[in-house]
TORLUM-527337 format. One line per 10 residues: number of its first residue (from 1); for each residue x, y, z of N, C-alpha, C, O, CB. Coordinates in steps of 0.2 Angstrom, whole numbers, plus 5000, padded with zeros to 4 digits. Glycine has a CB too. Layout:
BEGIN
NUM = X:Y:Z:X:Y:Z:X:Y:Z:X:Y:Z:X:Y:Z  ...
***
This chain:
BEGIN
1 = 4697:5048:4859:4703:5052:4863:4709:5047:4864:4707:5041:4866:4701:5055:4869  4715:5049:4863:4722:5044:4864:4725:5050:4868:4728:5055:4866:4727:5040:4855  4724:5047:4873:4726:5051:4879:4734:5051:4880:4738:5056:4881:4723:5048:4886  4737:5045:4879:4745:5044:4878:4749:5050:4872:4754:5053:4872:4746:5035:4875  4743:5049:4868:4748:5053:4862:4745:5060:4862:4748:5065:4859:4748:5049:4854  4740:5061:4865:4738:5069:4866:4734:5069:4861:4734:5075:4860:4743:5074:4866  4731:5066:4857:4726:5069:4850:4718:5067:4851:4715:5064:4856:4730:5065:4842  4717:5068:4848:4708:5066:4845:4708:5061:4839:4710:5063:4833:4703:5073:4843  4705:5057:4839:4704:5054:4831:4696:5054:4831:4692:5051:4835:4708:5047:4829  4694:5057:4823:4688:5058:4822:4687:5052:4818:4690:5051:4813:4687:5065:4820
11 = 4683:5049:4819:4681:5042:4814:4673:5044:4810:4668:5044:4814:4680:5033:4821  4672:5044:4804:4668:5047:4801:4667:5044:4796:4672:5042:4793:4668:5052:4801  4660:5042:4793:4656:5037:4786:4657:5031:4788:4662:5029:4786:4660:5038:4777  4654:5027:4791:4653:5020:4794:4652:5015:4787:4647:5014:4783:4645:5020:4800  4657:5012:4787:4653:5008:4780:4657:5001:4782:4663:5001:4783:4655:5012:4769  4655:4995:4783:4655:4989:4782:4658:4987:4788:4662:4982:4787:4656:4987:4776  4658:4990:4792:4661:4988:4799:4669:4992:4800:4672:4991:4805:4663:4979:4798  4671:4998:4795:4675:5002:4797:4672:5009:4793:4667:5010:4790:4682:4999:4795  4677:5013:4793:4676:5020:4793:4678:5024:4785:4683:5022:4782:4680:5022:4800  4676:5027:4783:4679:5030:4777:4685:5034:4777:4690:5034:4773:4674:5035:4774
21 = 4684:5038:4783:4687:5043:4783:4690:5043:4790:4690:5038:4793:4683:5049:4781  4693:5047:4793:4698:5047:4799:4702:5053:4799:4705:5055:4794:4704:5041:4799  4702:5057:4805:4705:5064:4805:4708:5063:4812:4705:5061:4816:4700:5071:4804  4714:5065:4812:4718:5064:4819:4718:5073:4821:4719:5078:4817:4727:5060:4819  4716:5073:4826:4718:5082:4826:4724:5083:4832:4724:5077:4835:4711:5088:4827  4727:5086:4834:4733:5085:4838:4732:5092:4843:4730:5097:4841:4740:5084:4833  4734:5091:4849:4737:5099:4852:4738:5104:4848:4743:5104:4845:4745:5099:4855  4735:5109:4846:4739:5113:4844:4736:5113:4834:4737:5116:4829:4749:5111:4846  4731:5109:4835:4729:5109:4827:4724:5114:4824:4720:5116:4829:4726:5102:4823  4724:5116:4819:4720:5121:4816:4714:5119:4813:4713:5121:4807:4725:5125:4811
31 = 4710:5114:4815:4706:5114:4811:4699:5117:4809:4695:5119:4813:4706:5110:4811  4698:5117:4803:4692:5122:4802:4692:5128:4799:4687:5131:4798:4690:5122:4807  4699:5130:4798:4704:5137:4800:4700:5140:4808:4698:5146:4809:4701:5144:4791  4701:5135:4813:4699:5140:4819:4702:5138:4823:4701:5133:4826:4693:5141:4821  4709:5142:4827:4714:5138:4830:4708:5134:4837:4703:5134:4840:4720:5144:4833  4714:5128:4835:4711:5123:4840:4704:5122:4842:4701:5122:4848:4715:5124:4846  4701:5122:4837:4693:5121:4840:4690:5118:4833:4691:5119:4827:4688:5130:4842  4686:5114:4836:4684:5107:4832:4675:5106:4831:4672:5103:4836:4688:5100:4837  4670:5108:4827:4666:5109:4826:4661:5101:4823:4660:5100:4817:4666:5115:4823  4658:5097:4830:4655:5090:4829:4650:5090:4823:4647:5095:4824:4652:5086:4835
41 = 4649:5087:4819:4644:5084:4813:4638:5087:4814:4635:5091:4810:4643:5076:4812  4634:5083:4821:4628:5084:4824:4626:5091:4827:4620:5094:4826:4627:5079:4829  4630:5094:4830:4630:5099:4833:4636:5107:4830:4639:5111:4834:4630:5095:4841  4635:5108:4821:4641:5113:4820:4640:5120:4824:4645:5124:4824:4640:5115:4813  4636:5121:4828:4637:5128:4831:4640:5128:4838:4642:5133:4842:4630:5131:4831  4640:5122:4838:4647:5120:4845:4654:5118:4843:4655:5114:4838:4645:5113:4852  4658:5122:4847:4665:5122:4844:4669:5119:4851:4668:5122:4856:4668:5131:4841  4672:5115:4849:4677:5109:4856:4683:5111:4855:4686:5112:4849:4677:5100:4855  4685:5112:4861:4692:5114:4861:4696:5109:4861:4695:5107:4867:4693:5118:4865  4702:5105:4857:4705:5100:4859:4711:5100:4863:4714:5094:4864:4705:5098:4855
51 = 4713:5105:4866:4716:5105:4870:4714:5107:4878:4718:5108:4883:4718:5108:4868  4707:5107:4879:4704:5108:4885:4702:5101:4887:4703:5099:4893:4698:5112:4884  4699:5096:4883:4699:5091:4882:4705:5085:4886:4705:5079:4888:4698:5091:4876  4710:5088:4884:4715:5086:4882:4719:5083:4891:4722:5078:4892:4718:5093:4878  4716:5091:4896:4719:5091:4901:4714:5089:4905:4715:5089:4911:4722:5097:4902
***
């Protein structure tokens, strides 16, 4: 969480001391096609709201 800038960053595929991939999602993003709700790797049938988070 980067509380200053309001977003989430998702750090994902661990390989040699950094990451593959990186998804920032922001206030107000669509990801997933499901407004503002963000579904974690481990657990897909829970859906996070990142703007709940947020506040």
């Amino acid at each position: 969480m980067d509380l200053s800038s309001r977003q989430m960053i998702v750090l994902r595929e661990p390989q040699n001391g950094q990451y593959a991939t990186q998804q920032v999602i922001r206030e107000g993003a669509i990801p997933f096609g499901i407004a503002s709700l963000h579904a974690p790797l481990a657990f897909p049938d829970i859906q996070v709201s990142v703007e709940r988070l947020l506040t």
